[in-house]
C-alpha positions, 0 to 999 in steps of 0.5 A: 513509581519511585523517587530514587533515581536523581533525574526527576523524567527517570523518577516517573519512570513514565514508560510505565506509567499509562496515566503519564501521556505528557509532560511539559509537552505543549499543545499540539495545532496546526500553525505552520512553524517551518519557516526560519526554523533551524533544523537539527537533523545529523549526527549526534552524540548516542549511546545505547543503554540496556534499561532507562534507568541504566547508568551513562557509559564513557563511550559515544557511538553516533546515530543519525538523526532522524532514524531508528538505532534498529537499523545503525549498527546496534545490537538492537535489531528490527524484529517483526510481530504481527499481532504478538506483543515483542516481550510476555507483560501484560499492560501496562508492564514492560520489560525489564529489558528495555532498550533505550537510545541516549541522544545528545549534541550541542545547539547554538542558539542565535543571539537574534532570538532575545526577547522570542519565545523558542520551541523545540520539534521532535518530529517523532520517537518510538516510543517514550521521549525524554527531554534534558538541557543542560542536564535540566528536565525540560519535558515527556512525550508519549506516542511515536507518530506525532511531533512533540513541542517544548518551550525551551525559553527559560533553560538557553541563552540566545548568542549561548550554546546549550547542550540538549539530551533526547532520551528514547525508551523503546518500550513502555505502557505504549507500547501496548497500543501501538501493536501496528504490524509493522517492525518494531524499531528505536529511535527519533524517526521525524527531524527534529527543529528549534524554532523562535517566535514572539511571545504573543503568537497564533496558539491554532489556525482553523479553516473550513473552506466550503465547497460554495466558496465560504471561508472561515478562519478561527484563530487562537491567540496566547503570550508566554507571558500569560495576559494578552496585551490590548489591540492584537488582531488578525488578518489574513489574505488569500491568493492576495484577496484581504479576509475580514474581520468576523465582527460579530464573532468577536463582539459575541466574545468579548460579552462571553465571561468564560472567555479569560484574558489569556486566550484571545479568539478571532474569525476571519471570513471570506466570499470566493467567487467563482471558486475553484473546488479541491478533489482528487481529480483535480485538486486545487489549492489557494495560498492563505495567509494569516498573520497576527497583530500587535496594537501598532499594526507590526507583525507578531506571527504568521501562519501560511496554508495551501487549503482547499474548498470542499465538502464532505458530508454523509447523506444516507449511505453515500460518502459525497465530496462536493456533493458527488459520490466518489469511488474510494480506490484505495492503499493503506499506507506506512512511514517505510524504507528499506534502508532507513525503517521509519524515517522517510524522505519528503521525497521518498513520500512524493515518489510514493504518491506519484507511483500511486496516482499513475496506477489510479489510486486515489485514496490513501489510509495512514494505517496505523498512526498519522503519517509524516506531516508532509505527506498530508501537503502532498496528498493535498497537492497531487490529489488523494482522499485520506483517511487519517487514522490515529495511533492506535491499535492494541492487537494483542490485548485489544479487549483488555484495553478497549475499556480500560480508563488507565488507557482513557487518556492516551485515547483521546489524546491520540485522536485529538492530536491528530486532529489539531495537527491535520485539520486543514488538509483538504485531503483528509476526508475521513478521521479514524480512531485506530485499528484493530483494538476492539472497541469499548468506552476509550473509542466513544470518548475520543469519537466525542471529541473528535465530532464536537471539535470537527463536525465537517468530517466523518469518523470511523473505526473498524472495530466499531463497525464490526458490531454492527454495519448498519448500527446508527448508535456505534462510533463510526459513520462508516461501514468499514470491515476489514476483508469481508466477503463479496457476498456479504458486501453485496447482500447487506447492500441489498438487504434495505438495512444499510443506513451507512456507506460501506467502504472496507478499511482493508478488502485485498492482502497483497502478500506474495503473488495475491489480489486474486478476484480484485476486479470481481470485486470492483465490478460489483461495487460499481454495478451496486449501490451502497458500496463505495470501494476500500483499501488494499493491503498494503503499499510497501512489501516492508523488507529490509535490505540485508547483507547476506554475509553478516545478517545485517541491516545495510543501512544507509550505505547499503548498496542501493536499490535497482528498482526492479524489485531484486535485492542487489548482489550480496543483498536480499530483502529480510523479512521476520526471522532474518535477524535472529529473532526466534518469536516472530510473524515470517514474511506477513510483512511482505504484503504490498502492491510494490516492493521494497525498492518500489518496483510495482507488482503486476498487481499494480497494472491490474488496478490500473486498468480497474480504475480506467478513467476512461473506458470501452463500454462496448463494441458496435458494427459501426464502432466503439462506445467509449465512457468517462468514468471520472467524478469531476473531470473531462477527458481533454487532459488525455491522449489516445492510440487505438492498438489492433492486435490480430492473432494471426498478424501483426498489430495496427496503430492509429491516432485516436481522438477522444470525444468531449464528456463530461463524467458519466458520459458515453459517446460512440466513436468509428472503428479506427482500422478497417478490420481484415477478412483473415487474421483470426482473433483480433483485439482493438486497445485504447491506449491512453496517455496524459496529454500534457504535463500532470503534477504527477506524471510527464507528458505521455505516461500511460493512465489506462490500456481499455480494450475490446475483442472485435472477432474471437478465434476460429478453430484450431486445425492441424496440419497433415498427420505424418509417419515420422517416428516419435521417439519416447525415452525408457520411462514413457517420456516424449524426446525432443531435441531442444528438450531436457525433460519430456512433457508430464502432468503436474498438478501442483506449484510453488505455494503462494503465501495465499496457498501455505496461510490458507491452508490449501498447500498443507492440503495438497501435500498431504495429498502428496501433489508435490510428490508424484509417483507416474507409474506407466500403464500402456504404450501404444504405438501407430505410425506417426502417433504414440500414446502413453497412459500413466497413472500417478499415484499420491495418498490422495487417490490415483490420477489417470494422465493419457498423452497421445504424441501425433507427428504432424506437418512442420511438428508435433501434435500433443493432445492430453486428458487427465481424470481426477478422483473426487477426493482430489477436488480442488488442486493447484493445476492440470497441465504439463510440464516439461524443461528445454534445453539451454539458450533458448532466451526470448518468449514471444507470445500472443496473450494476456500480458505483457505483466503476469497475469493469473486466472482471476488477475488478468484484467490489467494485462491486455490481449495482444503481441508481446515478447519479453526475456525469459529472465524477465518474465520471473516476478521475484515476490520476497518469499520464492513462490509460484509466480511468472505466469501468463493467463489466456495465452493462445500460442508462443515462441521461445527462441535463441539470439539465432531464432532458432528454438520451438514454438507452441500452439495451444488448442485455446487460451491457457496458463502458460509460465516460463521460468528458470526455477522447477516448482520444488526448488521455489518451494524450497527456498526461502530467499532468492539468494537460495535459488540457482537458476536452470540453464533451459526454461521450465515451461507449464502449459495448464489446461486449468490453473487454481486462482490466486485469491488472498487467503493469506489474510481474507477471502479465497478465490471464488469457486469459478477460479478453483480447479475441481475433480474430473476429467480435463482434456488439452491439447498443443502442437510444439514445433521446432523453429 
């Protein structure tokens, strides 16, 4: 440290300095201080300055306040890191290159706030904030996902204007722990508030409301004036019934010589009868009221609370609220925005929320920090279970910090923020003491904390659960390992060790076309005691919106999000390594079940169906058996349509009624249609709707789309073989009127980042499956009927590929056989592939759909009659991919605005995918803005395609979902509409 700078916060040089967490910060509670606050929030006066100790220039820019410099303009761009720290010190160093925003505008102060004592709100600042008035040091805070608070009282006037400077420093010894996988960004993220309040004032409200109605309220009390003055008290009310006075609490106290005049202490309690409990199912709130008062009985401060009445608690490896064991069906989620980085609107976080709650989620982990403040109200409010995890994660130099005492103090004071902020949310189920820091002593100090300040919650911490699932003696009550194997899961809760719920922290990586396996896993889960669900990885795929011409963030005045996961003209969506950047982590930060401007992914539609609250169990001769799912709730707030769909017809509806049950219950209900003798294949779908307005969704939304197959296919028959002549091109290839390029075998695709992360697309190409060399063997030609034998040759062994082309009544009989070698032993696909020509615009088919599916994420895409242009039918992932395709398919039609085009009849259920884009050009591409478009469609008919898994970061696919070695055989009839 140095004492030379004139600016005494400059002289501490606090951004390197770990032991210096705060300083005249206050401390931080859970009173509600929104009410009469005057909100700062615009434009201010901004510089940026290349160090914190740089001098001010003469010239003022201004920046938006909240947000983050990163994305307005500066030459200060976002950059993406994963794991890496952005610059070489070790900590607690920083670099000398420290960006740093100066913030500064002129407050009035209202002449009616003499005598109060008044407070700044900085909501957050990444990451060291600086606070000047008048060019008077007034404070210092560390950690940029928490609000800080200074009592400006004795530096402003009331009825005076006061000039206030918010210095940001964006690197510091903090930095080190906040190494979240998340861009990094400057700036003053949260609005920032100056409020006022009496001197004698509510320091904290605490409430434990239990799930059998007890309420108690603990209140703190403080005067900015030091000693209390005689005959405050407290009251308090709740939905207008009066709280009592906790006489016995206060008479214990007042005989307690530790407690000093300065600190007052009071409980109000209550009996609630009949009440009515909080869960995420049904998440009801009462209004409380607490108010303190003067001798005289006028009011001195107030603190109002939406809270709930619930338990949570542990019992052996069950996490129980209310008592019951619920199904943790989880997102991690960050403060994100394509347009504004870190600062998110209240109703950005409501949109969030509502997206989530349609798609049956119904928990949520703050990674890596505690989120804005509204989205915990939200969450109470809507129904979500939250983990709310601290601000801490240390990747790159996690071991080094785990243990090290300088870092001690900003452990504790993370976690123990977070905690005084957060404790009365019914919503936050679960305290986390950060991620992926390893685990040493500064874990164990804050876990102390925590459980002697909170005892009605759990804590737990991935890095400590990785010591040991079952280990009674490490900080977390929770098993929560990130993205272990489904094996391991279920052989440790069969093992007759675990002495803890298992409920992984992250379990499925949604980068790219992902979350292969995802319904595996809740099968199991629900179908095994001691596994209780987890959380996917992640909500947001965090691109940025960026002009394509300068390389810039768009801003607040980009050209808007369309909501279909496309970037807007001019646009694309900027992941690591689009803003300059030379040292970063690519589209890692593409990972999330929605994109940008949150569209969902398919993704989303196969959590849905996996979380169905309501269910077909099963098919009898007489009906269906229909379940209840749910914890707590009956199924009187849904609606339901019965769907039948014939493969060789059309489909049905009918109303259905759902019976009474309660959660858990089953009942078996009539079929709705009297099932046709012919038809074929058919396929009975609930499809069920909210049946009046939920908080989160109007009237009539769909929540689940449970289905059955009443009557499989019968077999395949070919019309008349025929004598008309089929036409093959000089290199063996079929020619066909509507197509541009005849059928042949391919067995790769675009890799997915699941493929490239995991190691399979570098496999495959070195194999040379991107590259074929078809080399034609043998031509035989009958009357009607052509077969071609090709070899294709690649380093990875030689593939023998036979199609036999058969004319036949009304088209074209195409029966193929391709024989792998051994050393080929787990490829992309075994298929065909084949181009048509131009126009041909609308795909109709019978199938899994109408989302994308694949083969180990199709659950949420029932079987039936769907039609969709073709244009649609591409799902644009930020990295160009192998994506669009259509799982379980029987036969399709792509046709042109006339109906005239082709239709296909596949020999059973296959992989088919229709898009504008060959496999080399996706693979090619970095951004969509790359790609150009092919007239006619690329079609892929794959007698096997690979799973998608979610190697990218965890566990592949099973082996049932790999493509292997060996002979496979397909065959379709293509006809000319």
């Amino acid at each position: 440290m140095t004492d030379a700078h004139p600016d005494p916060l400059i002289a501490l040089r606090p951004w390197e300095a770990p032991e210096v967490t705060s300083w005249g910060r206050l401390p931080m509670n859970a009173v509600d201080r929104r009410a009469g606050a005057v909100s700062l929030d615009g434009d201010w006066r901004f510089q940026l300055l290349p160090a914190p100790d740089a001098p001010l220039g003469e010239v003022w820019s201004s920046s938006s306040v909240p947000g983050v410099w990163t994305m307005q303009g500066t030459d200060d761009l976002p950059r993406y890191l994963n794991v890496r720290m952005p610059f070489a010190e070790f900590p607690p160093g920083v670099p000398a290159a420290n960006p740093t925003g100066v913030y500064e505008r002129v407050v009035d102060v209202p002449a009616e706030w003499a005598g109060r004592r008044i407070v700044l709100q900085v909501g957050a600042a990444e990451s060291v904030l600086l606070v000047h008035v008048d060019g008077r040091p007034v404070g210092i805070s560390k950690d940029s996902h928490l609000a800080a608070e200074f009592d400006l009282t004795d530096v402003v006037r009331p009825g005076e204007r006061a000039t206030l400077r918010l210095t940001v420093v964006k690197w510091s010894d903090a930095s080190h722990i906040e190494d979240q996988d998340q861009w990094w960004h400057g700036g003053i993220t949260r609005s920032v508030l100056l409020y006022a309040r009496d001197p004698l004032y509510l320091a904290d409200v605490t409430v434990r409301a239990r799930r059998d109605g007890d309420l108690r309220v603990d209140c703190l009390v403080r005067d900015s004036g030091g000693a209390l003055p005689e005959g405050w008290y407290v009251s308090g009310e709740l939905d207008g019934r009066l709280l009592t006075q906790d006489a016995e609490f206060d008479r214990v106290n007042a005989e307690d010589e530790r407690v000093s005049g300065f600190l007052g202490e009071a409980r109000l309690r209550a009996a609630v009868p009949d009440v009515r409990t909080w869960n995420a199912e049904t998440p009801e709130l009462y209004g409380l009221t607490v108010r303190l008062h003067r001798a005289d009985g006028t009011v001195a401060d107030t603190s109002r609370h939406r809270i709930g009445f619930r338990d949570v608690e542990i019992t052996g490896r069950d996490l129980l609220v209310n008592g019951e064991r619920v199904f943790i069906r989880g997102v991690n989620r960050h403060d994100f925005h394509p347009l504004t980085g870190r600062t998110v609107s209240y109703d950005d976080m409501r949109a969030d929320l509502v997206l989530l709650k349609r798609f049956g989620f119904n928990a949520i982990r703050t990674a890596h920090y505690p989120n804005d403040p509204a989205l915990y109200d939200l969450a109470d409010e809507l129904g979500f279970y939250v983990v709310d995890e601290a601000g801490i994660e240390s990747h790159d130099h996690a071991h080094e910090i785990a243990d090290d005492p300088r870092y001690l103090g900003a452990f504790v004071d993370r976690v123990a923020r977070m905690v005084l902020r957060d404790k009365n949310h019914p919503s936050v189920i679960v305290w986390s003491l950060g991620s992926e820091s390893d685990y040493g002593a500064n874990h164990d100090a804050a876990a102390g904390w925590v459980r002697r300040h909170d005892p009605t919650r759990p804590v737990q911490y991935e890095g400590a659960a990785k010591r040991g699932w079952a280990d009674p003696d490490l900080a977390s009550d929770i098993a929560c390992p990130m993205y272990a194997p489904l094996q391991e899961c279920l052989a440790h809760a069969m093992s007759g060790r675990q002495t803890k719920p298992l409920i992984q922290c992250e379990y499925s990586h949604a980068m790219g076309n992902s979350n292969g396996t995802l319904a595996d896993h809740w099968e199991a889960i629900e179908a095994t005691p001691g596994l209780q669900g987890g959380f996917i990885w992640e909500f947001w795929d965090h691109g940025i919106l960026q002009r394509v011409n300068d390389g810039r963030p768009a801003g607040r005045g980009g050209a808007g999000l369309y909501g279909n996961g496309v970037a807007a003209p001019g646009h694309r969506w900027a992941y690591g390594g689009d803003f300059g950047e030379t040292d970063h982590d690519g589209a890692f930060i593409a990972d999330g079940v929605v994109f940008p401007d949150r569209t969902p992914k398919p993704v989303m539609f196969e959590h849905r169906e996996i979380a169905a609250p309501v269910r077909i169990e099963h098919f009898r001769h007489e009906g269906v058996v229909l379940g209840n799912h749910q914890h707590f709730r009956g199924l009187d707030w849904l609606s339901g349509e019965w769907e039948l769909a014939l493969a060789d017809g059309g489909t049905l509806t009918a109303p259905a009624e759902l019976p009474d049950l309660r959660p858990g219950e089953t009942a078996a209900v009539p079929l709705p249609f009297e099932l046709p003798e012919d038809g074929g294949e058919a396929w009975l779908t609930l499809r069920v709707t909210t049946a009046r307005d939920e908080s989160w969704a109007p009237r009539g939304t769909v929540v689940c789309l449970p289905r059955i197959r009443l009557r499989h296919a019968a077999p395949v028959r070919h019309a008349f073989v025929t004598h008309r002549p089929v036409e093959l091109d000089e290199d063996g290839l079929l020619v066909h009127p509507l197509l541009t390029a005849g059928p042949t075998l391919s067995l790769w695709r675009a890799p997915t980042d699941n493929d490239e992360l995991g190691g399979m697309a570098a496999r495959w190409r070195e194999w040379g499956l991107d590259a074929l060399t078809r080399k034609v063997v043998a031509v035989r030609r009958d009357p009607g009927r052509v077969t071609v034998v090709c070899d294709h040759l690649c380093p990875g062994g030689t593939v023998r590929h036979e199609q036999v082309f058969t004319a036949v009544e009304g088209g074209l009989l195409v029966e193929e056989c391709a024989e792998l070698p051994e050393a080929l032993d787990d490829v992309a696909r075994v298929g065909s592939v084949f181009e048509t020509d131009a126009g041909l615009n609308l795909l109709e088919w019978f199938g899994r759909g109408p989302w994308e599916s694949y083969p180990d994420r199709g659950a949420g895409a029932p079987v039936g009659h769907h039609a969709l242009p073709v244009d649609e039918l591409f799902t644009p992932y930020l990295r160009p991919q192998e994506s669009g395709g259509r799982h379980g398919v029987r036969r399709f039609t792509l046709s042109a605005p006339d109906a005239t085009g082709l239709a296909v009849r596949l020999d059973r259920p296959r992989q088919v995918s229709v898009t504008r884009h060959r496999a080399t050009d996706l693979a090619a591409a970095a951004h969509h803005d790359e790609l150009v478009p092919q007239a006619g469609c690329v079609v892929h008919i794959d007698a096997a395609h690979r799973g998608l898994g979610t190697a990218s970061c965890g566990p592949d696919t099973f082996a049932t979902y790999l493509v292997a070695a060996g002979v496979h055989r397909w065959s379709w009839t293509l006809r000319v509409l």
